[in-house]
N, C-alpha and C positions, 0 to 999 in steps of 0.2 A: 360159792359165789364167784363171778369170773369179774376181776379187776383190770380194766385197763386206760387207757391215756384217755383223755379230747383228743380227738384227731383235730382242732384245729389250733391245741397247744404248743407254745414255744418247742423247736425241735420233735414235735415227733414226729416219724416218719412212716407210713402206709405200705406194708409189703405188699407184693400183689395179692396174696391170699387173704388179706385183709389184716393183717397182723399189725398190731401199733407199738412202736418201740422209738423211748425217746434216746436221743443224742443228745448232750452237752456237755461243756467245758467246767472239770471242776473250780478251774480259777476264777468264776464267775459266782455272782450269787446265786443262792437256790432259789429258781424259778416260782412262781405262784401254782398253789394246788399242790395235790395230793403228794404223796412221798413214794417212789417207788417199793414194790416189793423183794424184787431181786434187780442187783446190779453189778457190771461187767467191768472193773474199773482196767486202765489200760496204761498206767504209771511206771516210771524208771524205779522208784520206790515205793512201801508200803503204802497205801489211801490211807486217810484219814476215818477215825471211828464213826461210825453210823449206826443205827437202829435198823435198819435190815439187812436182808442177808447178798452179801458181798462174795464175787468171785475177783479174785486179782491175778494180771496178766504181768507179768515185768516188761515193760516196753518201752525203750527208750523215745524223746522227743524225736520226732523226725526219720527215726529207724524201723523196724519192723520189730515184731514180736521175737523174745530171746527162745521159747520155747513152741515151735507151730503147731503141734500138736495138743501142747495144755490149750493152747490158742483154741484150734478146733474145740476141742474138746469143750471149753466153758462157751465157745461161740453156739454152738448144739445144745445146750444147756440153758443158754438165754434165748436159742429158738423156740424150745420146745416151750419151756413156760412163758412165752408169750404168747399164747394161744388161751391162758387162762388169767395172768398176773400183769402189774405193771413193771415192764422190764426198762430199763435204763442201762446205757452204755454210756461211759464217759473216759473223756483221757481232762488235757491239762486246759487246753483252750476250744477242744471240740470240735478241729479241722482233720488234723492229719490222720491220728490212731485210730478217734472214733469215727471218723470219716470211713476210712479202710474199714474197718471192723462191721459198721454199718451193709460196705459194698460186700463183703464175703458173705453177710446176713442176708440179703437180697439175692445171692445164687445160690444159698441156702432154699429160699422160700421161692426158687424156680426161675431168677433171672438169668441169662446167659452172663456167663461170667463177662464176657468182652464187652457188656452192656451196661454194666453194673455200676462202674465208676459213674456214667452219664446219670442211671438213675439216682441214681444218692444225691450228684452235685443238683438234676432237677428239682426232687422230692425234699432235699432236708434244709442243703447250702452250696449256693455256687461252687463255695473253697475247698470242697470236702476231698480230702485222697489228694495230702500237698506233695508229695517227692513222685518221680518218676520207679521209683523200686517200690511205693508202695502202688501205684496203678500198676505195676508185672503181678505183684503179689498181687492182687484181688484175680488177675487174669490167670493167673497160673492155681488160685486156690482151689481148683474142682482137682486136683492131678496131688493135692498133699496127701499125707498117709491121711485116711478115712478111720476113725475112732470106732 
């Protein structure tokens, strides 16, 4: 059975291939509706315990990802099951990490990567991909080692 968002749910966002994958802030309340089934979380520290199943990313506020390749790597792992599951990416407040993470998803599912930051701030949230190193990183992610 294939699980996935309202596409016209808080936070989620439409890849061009059709894919729905929400974004949010865990320091926010959990939004109305269903629970995700798999999620990407994008923290300086362990996430907090959940009922489903969790990838975590070590990522500091404001900085990029400690490890780009685990990066890639769970980032393809919440592409691929989104195509069947509800997939959720989250960092602390829902701009900066899962902003970027969101835009590398988007040249994942075919957007030009120099594109990517625009589509995410249109599609998800103005603020999305707040530092200048993380809009290089989304630009330079088609060039990272490939998993």
């Amino acid at each position: 059975m294939t699980h996935t968002w309202q596409p016209s749910a808080p936070g989620v966002l439409r890849l061009p291939s059709g894919r729905l994958v929400r974004g949010r802030g865990l320091r926010h309340p959990f939004p109305e509706g269903p629970e995700p089934d798999f999620a990407l979380y994008l923290l300086g520290g362990e996430p907090p315990p959940v009922t489903w199943e969790v990838r975590w990313v070590r990522w500091r506020d404001f900085w990029l990802p400690s490890d780009h390749i685990a990066f890639r790597a769970a980032l393809q792992e919440a592409w691929q099951r989104s195509e069947t599951a509800r997939v959720e990416i989250a960092c602390g407040g829902g701009n900066g990490r899962t902003g970027t993470a969101l835009a590398c998803l988007a040249v994942l599912d075919g957007v030009p990567a120099h594109d990517a930051v625009g589509y995410v701030r249109k599609h998800y949230r103005p603020r999305a991909v707040e530092t200048p190193w993380q809009r290089r990183f989304v630009t330079r992610f088609p060039d990272t080692a490939a998993v």
